[in-house]
N, C-alpha and C positions, 0 to 999 in steps of 0.2 A: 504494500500500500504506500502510497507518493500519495503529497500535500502538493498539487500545484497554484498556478497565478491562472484563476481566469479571467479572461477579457471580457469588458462589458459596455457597450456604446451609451451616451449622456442620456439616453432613452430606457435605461437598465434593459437592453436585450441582450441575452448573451453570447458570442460571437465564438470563441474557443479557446484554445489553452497559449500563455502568451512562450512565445521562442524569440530568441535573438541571434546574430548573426552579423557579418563584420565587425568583428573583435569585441561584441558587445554594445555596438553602436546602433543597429535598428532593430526594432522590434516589427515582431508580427506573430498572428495567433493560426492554430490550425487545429483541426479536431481528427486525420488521421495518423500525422505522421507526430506520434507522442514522445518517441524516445529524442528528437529535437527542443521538448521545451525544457522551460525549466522546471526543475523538481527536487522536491528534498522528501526524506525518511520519516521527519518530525516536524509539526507543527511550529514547534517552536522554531525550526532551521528556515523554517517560509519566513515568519516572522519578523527575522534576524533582518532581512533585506526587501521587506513588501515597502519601506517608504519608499527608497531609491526608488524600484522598479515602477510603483504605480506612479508616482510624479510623473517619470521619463513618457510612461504608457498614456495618461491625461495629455501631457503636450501631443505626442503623434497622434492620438485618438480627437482631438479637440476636445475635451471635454467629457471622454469614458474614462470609467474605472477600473481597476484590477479585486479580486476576495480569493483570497484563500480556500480552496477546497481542497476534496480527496479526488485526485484525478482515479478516469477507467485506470481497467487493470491494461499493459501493455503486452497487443497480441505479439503472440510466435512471431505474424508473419515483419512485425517491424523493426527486425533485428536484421542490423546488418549483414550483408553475405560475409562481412569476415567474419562476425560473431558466429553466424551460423556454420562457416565451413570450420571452424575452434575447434566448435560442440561435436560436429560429424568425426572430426579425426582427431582426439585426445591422444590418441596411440602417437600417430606424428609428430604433434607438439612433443609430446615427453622426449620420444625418439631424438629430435632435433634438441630437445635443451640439452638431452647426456652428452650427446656426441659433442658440442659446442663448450660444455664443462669439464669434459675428457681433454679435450686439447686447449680451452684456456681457464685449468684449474685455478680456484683463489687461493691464498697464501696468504697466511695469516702470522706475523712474527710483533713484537716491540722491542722497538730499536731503544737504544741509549740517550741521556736524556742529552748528551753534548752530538751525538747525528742528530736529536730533532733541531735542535737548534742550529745547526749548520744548515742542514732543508730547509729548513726558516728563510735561512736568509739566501736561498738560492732559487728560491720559488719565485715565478715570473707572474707576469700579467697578459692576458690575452689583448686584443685588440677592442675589446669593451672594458674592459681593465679591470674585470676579472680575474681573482687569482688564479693560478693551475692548482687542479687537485690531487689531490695527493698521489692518486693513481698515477695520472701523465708525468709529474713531479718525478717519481720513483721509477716510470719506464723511460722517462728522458735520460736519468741518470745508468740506469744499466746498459742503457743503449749506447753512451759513452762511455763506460769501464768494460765494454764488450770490446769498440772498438782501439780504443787503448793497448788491451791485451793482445787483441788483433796484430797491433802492430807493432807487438812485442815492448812494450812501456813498461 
């Protein structure tokens, strides 16, 4: 059971369940394709965000509303084909995640507290100037004590 936003024109007639789309910039409502709107688990989770969305919904509506209700339940067929081919081939998925975790196993170690602080201070910025994670951090650096060794250092 989903609490959603339904749409309603300054006439209280009720129009469908509200969706958004361009990054959150327009709204619009529809009554078949439901796994597009918005939805939450709890009442309270609508709640949390119905001023925002019914103002925004008032302006493009001129003057309709948004309420909170229990939206339909969402049929089978409105799940996407990737959802649906998932569900069809479980066996696959798993298949692909072993093989994929067979050859790039995690490694789990802690290092010393004078390497973290030298990684500290050797860890870059992307080009949003975002730090690197630790992950790339740590493959950047063995990827240079490979080649080092490489060449006999």
């Amino acid at each position: 059971m989903y609490y959603g936003y339904r749409c309603y024109t300054k006439e209280d007639e009720p129009l469908g369940w509200l969706y958004t789309f361009s990054c959150d910039t327009e709204y619009a409502w529809t009554n078949r394709d439901l796994h597009w709107c918005k939805r939450w688990k709890t009442e309270r989770g609508a709640k949390k965000h119905f001023d925002s969305y019914n103002k925004r919904w008032q302006f493009k509506s001129q003057g309709g509303y948004l309420k909170i209700e229990v939206m339909p339940e969402i049929i089978e067929s409105e799940k996407s084909p990737q959802q649906r081919w998932n569900e069809a081939n479980r066996d696959a998925l798993y298949q692909a995640q072993e093989n994929y975790n067979q050859k790039r196993p995690i490694m789990s170690f802690r290092p010393k507290a004078e390497l973290l602080e030298w990684l500290e201070q050797e860890r870059r910025s992307d080009e949003d100037g975002e730090p690197e994670t630790d992950a790339a951090l740590l493959n950047r650096k063995l990827e240079k004590l490979k080649n080092l060794e490489q060449q006999g250092l």
